[in-house]
C-alpha positions as CSV (number, residue, x, y, z in Angstrom):
1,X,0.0,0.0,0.0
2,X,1.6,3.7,-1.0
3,X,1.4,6.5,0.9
4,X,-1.4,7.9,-0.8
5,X,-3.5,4.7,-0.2
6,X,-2.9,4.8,3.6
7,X,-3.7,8.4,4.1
8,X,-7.1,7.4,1.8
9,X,-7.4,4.5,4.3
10,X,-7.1,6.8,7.2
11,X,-8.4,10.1,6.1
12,X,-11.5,8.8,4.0
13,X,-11.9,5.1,4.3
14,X,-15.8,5.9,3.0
15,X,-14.8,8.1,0.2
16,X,-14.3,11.9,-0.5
17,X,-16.9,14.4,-0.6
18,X,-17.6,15.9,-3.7
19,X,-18.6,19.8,-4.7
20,X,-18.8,22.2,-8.0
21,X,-16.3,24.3,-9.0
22,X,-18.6,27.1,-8.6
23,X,-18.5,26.2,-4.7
24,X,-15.0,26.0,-4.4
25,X,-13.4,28.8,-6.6
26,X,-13.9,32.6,-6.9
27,X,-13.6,34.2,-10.4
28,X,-10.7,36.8,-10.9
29,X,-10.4,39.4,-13.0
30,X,-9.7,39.1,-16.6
31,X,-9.6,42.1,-19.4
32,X,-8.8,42.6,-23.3
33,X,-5.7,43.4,-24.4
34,X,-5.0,43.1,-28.1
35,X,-1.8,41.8,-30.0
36,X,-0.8,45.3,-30.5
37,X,-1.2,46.2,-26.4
38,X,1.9,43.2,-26.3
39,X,5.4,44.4,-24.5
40,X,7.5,41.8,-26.0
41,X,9.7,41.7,-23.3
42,X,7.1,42.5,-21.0
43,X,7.3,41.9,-17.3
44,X,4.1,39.6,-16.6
45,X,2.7,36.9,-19.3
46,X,-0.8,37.3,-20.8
47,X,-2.8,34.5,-20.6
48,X,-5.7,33.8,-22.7
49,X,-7.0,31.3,-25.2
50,X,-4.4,29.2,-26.4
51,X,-2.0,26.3,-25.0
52,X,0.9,28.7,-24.8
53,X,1.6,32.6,-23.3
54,X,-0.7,34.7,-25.7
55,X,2.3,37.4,-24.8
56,X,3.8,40.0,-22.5
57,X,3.1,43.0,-20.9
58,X,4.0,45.5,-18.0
59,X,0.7,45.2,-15.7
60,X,-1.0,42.5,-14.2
61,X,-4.2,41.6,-13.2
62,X,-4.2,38.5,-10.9
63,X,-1.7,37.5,-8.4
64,X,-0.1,33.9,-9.4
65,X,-1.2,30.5,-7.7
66,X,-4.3,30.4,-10.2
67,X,-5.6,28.9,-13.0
68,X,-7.3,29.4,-16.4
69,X,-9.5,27.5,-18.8
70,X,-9.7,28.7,-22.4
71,X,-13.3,30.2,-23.4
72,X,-13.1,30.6,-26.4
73,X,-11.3,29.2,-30.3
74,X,-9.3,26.2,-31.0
75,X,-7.7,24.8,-27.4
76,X,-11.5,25.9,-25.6
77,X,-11.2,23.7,-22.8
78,X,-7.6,24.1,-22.1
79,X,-6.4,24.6,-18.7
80,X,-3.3,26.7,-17.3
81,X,-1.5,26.9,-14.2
82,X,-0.3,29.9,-13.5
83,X,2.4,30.4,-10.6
84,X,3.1,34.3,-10.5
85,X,1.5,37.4,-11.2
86,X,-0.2,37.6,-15.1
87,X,-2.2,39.2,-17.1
88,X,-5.7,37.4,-17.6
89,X,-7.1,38.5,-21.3
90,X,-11.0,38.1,-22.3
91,X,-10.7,35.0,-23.9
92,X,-10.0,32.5,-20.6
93,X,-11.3,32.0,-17.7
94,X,-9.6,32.7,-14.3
95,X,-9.9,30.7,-11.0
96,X,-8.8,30.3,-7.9
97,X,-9.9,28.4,-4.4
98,X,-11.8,30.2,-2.0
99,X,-10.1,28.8,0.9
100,X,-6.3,27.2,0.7
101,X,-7.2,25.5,4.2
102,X,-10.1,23.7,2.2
103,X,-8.8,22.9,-1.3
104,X,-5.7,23.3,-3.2
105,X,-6.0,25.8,-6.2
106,X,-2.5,23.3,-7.4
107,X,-4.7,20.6,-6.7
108,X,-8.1,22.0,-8.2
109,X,-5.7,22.2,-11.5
110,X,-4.4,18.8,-11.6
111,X,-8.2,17.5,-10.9
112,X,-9.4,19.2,-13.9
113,X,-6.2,18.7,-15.9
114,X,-7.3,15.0,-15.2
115,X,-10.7,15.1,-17.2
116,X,-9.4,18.3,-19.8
117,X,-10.6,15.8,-22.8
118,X,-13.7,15.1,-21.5
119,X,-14.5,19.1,-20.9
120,X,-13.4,19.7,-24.7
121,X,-15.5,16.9,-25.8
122,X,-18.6,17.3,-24.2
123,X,-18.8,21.1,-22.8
124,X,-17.7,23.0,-25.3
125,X,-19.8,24.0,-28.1
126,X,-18.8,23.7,-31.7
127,X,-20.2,26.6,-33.9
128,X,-18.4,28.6,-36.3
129,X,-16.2,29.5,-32.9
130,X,-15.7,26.7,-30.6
131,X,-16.7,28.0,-26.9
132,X,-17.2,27.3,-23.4
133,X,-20.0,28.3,-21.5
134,X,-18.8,29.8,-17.6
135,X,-22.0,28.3,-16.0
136,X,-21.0,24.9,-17.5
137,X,-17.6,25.4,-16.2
138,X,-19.0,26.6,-12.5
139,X,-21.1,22.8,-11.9
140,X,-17.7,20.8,-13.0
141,X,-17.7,18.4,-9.9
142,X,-14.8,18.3,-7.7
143,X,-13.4,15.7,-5.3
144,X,-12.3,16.6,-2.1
145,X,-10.1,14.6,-0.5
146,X,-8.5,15.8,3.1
147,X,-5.8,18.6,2.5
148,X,-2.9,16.1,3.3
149,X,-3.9,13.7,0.7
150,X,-4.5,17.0,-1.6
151,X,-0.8,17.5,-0.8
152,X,0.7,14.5,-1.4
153,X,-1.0,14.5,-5.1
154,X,0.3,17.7,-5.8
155,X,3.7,16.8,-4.6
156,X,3.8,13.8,-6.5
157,X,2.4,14.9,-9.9
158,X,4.7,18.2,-9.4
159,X,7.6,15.9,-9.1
160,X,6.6,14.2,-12.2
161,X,5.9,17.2,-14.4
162,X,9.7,18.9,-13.4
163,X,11.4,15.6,-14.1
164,X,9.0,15.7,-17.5
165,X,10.3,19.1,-18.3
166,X,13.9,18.0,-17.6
167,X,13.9,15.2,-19.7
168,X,12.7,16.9,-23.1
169,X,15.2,19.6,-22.0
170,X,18.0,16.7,-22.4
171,X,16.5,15.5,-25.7
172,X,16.1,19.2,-26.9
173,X,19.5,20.0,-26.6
174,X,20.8,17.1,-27.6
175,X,19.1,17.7,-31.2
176,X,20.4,21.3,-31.6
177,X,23.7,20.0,-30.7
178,X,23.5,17.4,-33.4
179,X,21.8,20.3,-35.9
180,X,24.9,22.3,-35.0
181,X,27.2,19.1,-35.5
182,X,25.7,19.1,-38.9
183,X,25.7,22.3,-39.7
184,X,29.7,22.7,-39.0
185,X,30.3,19.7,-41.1
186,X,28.3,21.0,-43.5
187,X,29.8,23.9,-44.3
188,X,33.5,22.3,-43.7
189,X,33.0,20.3,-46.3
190,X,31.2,22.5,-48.9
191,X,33.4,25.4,-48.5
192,X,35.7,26.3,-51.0
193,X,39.0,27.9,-50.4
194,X,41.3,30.1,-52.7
195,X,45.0,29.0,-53.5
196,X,47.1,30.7,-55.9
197,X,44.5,32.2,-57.9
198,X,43.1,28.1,-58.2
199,X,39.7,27.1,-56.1
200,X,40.0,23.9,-54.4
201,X,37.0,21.8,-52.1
202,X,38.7,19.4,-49.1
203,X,42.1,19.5,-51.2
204,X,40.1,18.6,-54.8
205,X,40.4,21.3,-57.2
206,X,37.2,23.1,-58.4
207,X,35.3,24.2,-61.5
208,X,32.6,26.6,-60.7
209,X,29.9,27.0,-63.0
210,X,26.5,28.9,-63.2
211,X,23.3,27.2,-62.0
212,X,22.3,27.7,-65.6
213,X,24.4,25.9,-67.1
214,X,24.0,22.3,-65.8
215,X,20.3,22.7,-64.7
216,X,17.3,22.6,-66.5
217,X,14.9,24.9,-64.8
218,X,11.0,24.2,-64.2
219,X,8.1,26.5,-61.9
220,X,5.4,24.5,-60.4
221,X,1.4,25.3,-61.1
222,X,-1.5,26.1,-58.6
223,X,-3.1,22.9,-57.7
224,X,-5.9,24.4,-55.6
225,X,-8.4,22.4,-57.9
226,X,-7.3,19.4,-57.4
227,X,-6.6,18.7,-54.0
228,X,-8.4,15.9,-52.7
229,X,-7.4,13.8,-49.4
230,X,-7.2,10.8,-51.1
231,X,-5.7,11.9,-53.8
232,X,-2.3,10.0,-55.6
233,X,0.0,12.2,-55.5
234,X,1.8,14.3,-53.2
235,X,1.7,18.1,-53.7
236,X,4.8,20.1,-52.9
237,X,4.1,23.2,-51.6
238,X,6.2,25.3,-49.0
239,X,5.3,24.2,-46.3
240,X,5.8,20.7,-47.7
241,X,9.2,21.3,-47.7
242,X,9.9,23.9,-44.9
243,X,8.5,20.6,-42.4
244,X,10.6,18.4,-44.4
245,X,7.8,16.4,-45.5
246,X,5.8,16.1,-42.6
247,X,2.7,18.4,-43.5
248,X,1.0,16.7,-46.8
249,X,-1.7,17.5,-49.2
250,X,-2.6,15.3,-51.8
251,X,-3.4,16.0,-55.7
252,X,-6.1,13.9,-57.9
253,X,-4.4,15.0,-60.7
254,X,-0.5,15.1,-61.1
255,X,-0.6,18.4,-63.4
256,X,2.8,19.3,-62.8
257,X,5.2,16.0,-62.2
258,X,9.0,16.1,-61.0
259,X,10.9,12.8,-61.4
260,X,14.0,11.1,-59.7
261,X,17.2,12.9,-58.7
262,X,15.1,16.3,-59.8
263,X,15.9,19.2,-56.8
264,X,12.5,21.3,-55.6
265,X,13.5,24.4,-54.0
266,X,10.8,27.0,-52.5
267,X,11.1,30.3,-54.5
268,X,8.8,32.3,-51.8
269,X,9.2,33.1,-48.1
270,X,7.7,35.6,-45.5
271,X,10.3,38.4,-44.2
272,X,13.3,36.2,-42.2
273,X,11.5,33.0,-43.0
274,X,13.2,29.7,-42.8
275,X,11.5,28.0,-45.8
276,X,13.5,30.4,-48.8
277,X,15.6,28.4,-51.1
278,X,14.8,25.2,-48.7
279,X,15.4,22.2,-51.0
280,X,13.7,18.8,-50.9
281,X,15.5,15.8,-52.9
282,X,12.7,13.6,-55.0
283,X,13.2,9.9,-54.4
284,X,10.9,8.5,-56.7
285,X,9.2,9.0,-59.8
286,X,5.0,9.1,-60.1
287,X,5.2,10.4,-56.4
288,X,4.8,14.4,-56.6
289,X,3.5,17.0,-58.3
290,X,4.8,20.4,-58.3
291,X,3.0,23.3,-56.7
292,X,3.4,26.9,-58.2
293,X,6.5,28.9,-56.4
294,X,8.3,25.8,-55.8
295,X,11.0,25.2,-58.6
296,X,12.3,21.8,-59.9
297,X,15.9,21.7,-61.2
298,X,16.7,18.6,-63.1
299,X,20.8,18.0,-63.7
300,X,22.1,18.0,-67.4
301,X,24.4,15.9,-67.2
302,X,25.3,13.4,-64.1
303,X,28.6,12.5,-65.2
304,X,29.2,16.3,-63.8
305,X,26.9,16.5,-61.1
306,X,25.9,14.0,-58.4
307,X,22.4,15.3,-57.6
308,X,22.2,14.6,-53.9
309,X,25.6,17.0,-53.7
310,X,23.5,19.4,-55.5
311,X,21.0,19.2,-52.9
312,X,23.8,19.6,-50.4
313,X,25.2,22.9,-52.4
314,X,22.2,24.9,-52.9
315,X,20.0,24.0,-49.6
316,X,19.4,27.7,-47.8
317,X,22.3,29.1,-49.9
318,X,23.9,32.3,-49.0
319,X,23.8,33.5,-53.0
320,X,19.5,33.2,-52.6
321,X,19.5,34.1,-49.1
322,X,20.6,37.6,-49.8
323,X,17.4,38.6,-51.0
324,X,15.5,38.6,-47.7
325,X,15.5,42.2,-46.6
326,X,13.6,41.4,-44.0
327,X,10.6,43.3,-44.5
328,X,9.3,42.1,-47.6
329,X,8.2,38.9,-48.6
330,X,11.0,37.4,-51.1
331,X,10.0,35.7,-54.5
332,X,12.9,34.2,-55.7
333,X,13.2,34.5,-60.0
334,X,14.3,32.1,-62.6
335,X,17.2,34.7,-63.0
336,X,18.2,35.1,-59.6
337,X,18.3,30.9,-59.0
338,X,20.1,30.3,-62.7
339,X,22.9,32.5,-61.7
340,X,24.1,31.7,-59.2
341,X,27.7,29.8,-59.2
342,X,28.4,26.7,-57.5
343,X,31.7,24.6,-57.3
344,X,32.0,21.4,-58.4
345,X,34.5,19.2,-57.7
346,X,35.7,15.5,-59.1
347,X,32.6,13.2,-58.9
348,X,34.4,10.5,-56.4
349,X,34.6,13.5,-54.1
350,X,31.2,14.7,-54.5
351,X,29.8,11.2,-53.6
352,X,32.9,11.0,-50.6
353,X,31.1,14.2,-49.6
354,X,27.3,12.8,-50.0
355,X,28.4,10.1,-48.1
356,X,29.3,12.1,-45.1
357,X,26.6,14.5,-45.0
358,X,24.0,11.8,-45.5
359,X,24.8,9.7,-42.3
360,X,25.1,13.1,-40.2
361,X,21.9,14.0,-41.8
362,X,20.2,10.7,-40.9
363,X,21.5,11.0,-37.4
364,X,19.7,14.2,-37.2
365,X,16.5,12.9,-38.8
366,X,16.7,9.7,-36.5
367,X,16.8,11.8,-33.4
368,X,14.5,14.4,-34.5
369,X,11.9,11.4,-35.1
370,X,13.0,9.7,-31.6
371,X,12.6,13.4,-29.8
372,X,8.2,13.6,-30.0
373,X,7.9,10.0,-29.5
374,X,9.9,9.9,-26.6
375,X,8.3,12.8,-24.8
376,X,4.6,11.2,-26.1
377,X,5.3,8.3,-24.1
378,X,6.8,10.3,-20.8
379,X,3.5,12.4,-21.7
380,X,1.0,9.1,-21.4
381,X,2.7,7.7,-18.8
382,X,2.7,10.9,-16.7
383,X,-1.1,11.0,-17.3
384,X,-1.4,7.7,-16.3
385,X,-0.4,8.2,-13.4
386,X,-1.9,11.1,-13.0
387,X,-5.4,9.6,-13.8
388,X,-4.7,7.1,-11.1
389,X,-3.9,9.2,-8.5
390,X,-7.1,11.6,-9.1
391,X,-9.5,8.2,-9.6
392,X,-11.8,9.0,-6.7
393,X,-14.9,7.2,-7.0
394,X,-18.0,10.2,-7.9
395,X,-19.3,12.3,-10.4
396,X,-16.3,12.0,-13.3
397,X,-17.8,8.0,-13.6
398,X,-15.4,6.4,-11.6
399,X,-17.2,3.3,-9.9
């Protein structure tokens, strides 16, 4: 039996007593601030409808130990914990408990926290704005166990969520320290250097050519038509490649196709975006089709150019990158990509360099996969856990 068992045993051998949350918590203030109110480096965060900190700003209206729930948009339903002063905007609803000696507001949280899928599920309405009506909010039931068992919870589930946060800490920084382990071999080995008037890569002397001259150049079309959820083929569109594949829309029709070994590169970006010149490497044939604003260059001759170091050479590069002023949005021309020189060394040490790149890139890729799964499963089992703890037989369904 657990500590948390034997104070139950002791403290409440017949069960808890149950109330609303309309009993046990008093509303605080909340007000409107709009996105152009925001301090960015504000003193106190603004809370409002979203999973994350809707900003900053220099005033507050609530003191700290409280929580919110989201009223209103996407994450309705959502519940914060708070731990210092804030700013509570319109769009959330603020709580805390009436009386510490009673009932936890830490506790309150974690209670809620506990059923947060069944509140979005079943409470909130689903109109053109999902939303969350306060009197539904106010008869949520809440079990009361005696404050020392109350403690113990939140001590326990505290403990769990720092060592969470810890852990995808660790796996965070390990990832941008493989990213920068990349990135230094990256440029190492695809940076030319100047000697004696001659241009040499890792020792092998260059030839630099323009773009133009060993690629054939091809824009993509608007596919807006045509997309369909089931559709065959893949549609490669910006943000297609800015996520490195991971956000999809599919085409019916394959009105604009790419083939093997072809390069895509997005022509178009926002003002210091990180998609501009991105490059994604087509492994197959009767796979993609090509959206408009995304270019595909296909290599002239591959007895010259090993496509994959192509990738390598002209991924974010610096000769594109220039163009971001950062206040305009950029769109890339056929001129400005064809022009551009690149060096090409002997073929053996283009794939030498391929070689290299691509296990560094796969070690990336491997932990960059590893990373959300990892902290999905610390996620589950932490609410596990957490589920158990809170599983007090009453007005949730527990029997």
């Amino acid at each position: 039996m657990n500590r948390i068992e034997k104070l139950i045993a002791e403290l409440c051998p017949n069960g808890v007593e149950w109330k609303k949350l309309g009993e046990v918590c008093v509303s605080l203030k909340k007000d409107t601030l709009k996105l152009t109110d925001l301090i960015p480096n504000g003193k106190y965060p603004v809370i409002n409808s979203g999973r994350e900190w809707y900003g900053r700003y220099n005033s507050y209206n609530n003191e700290g130990n409280a929580l919110t729930i989201a009223a209103r948009g996407e994450y309705a339903g959502y519940i914060n914990y708070i731990n210092e002063k804030f700013w509570a905007g319109g769009l959330c609803y603020p709580y805390r408990s009436k009386d510490e000696n009673l009932i936890l507001t830490k506790y309150i949280f974690y209670a809620l926290k506990a059923h947060e899928n069944i509140i979005m599920q079943t409470l909130v309405s689903r109109g053109s704005i999902p939303a969350l009506n306060k009197i539904d909010i106010a008869n949520l039931p809440i079990p009361i166990p005696p404050l020392p068992i109350q403690e113990e919870i939140v001590k326990i589930l505290d403990t769990f969520t720092a060592l969470q946060a810890e852990l995808q800490a660790a796996l965070q920084a390990e990832l941008e320290a493989r990213k920068k382990q990349y990135e230094y071999y990256r440029n190492k080995l695809l940076t030319p250097v100047e000697q004696n008037g001659k241009w040499y890569l890792n020792g092998k002397e260059v030839e630099w050519k323009k773009l133009g001259e060993v690629c054939e150049f091809m824009n993509g079309k608007g596919h807006e038509k045509y997309i369909d959820e089931n559709g065959r083929f893949i549609v490669v569109n910006s943000k297609f490649i800015s996520t490195d594949g991971k956000i999809k829309k599919y085409s019916a029709k394959q009105i604009s196709p790419v083939y093997k070994y072809n390069i895509l590169m997005v022509m178009s970006d926002l003002p210091n975006g990180k998609a501009l010149a991105k490059c994604f490497y087509v492994d197959e044939n009767d796979k993609y089709t090509l959206n408009q604003r995304i270019c595909a260059l296909t290599i002239k001759n591959f007895n010259l150019l090993n496509p994959k170091f192509l990738l390598y050479i002209l991924n974010r590069n610096k000769q594109l990158l220039k163009y971001d002023n950062g206040v305009d949005q950029t769109n890339l021309r056929k001129d400005d990509i064809l022009k551009i020189s690149i060096p090409i060394p002997p073929l053996s040490e283009q794939e030498r360099i391929v070689a290299i790149l691509d296990k560094l890139d796969a070690l990336v890729n491997d932990l960059s996969v590893a990373l959300p799964a990892e902290i999905e499963a610390r996620r589950k089992q932490y609410e596990y856990y957490r589920n158990k703890l809170l599983n007090f037989r009453g007005s949730w369904g527990n029997s």
